[in-house]
N, C-alpha and C positions, 0 to 999 in steps of 0.2 A: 864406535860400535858399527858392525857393518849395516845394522837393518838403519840407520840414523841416515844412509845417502837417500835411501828409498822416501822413507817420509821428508826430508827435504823436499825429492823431486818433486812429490808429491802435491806438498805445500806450498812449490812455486808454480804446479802446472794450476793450481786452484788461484791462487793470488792473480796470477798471468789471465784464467777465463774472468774472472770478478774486474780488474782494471778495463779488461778489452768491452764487458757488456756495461760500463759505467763510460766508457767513453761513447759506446754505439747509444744512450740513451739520451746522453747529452747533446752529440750531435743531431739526434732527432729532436730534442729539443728544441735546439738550436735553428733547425728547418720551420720548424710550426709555430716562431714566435713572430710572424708576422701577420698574422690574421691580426683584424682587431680585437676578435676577443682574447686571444693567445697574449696580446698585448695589454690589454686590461687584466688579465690574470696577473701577469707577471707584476704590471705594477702594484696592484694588489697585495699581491705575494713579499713585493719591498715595504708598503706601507705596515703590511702586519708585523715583519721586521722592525724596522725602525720606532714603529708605536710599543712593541714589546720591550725593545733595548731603554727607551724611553723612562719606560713605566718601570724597568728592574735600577735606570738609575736614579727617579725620585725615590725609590723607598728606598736604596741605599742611602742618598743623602738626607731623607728624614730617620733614617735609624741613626746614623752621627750626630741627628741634634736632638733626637729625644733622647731629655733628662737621665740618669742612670739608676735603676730601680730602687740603690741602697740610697738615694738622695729624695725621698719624698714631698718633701716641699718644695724644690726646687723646679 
């Protein structure tokens, strides 16, 4: 359909500003992580990672070992 190039372009000129201010944030990122607190943020920011990944894989692996509802005694 002809109107289909338009919203293409459209939707690449938006995709194209959205990658460009995701890089320009990053790299600003990237500039202010050496303060020390930028540097205590950040690890922070790992620690609450890693204690979350943590915690989603004990309850997975206490949900494989408790028992199966239809087994009550067990």
């Amino acid at each position: 359909m002809p109107g289909d190039d338009a919203i293409d372009r459209e939707f690449n000129a938006m995709t194209n500003r959205l990658i460009k201010r995701e890089q320009l944030r990053r790299a600003a990122a990237d500039l202010n992580s050496t303060s020390p607190p930028a540097i205590e943020n950040v690890l922070a920011n790992i620690s609450a990672e890693v204690t979350e990944e943590a915690a989603e894989r004990l309850a997975l692996a206490k949900a494989k070992t408790a028992p199966h509802p239809s087994k009550p005694g067990s």
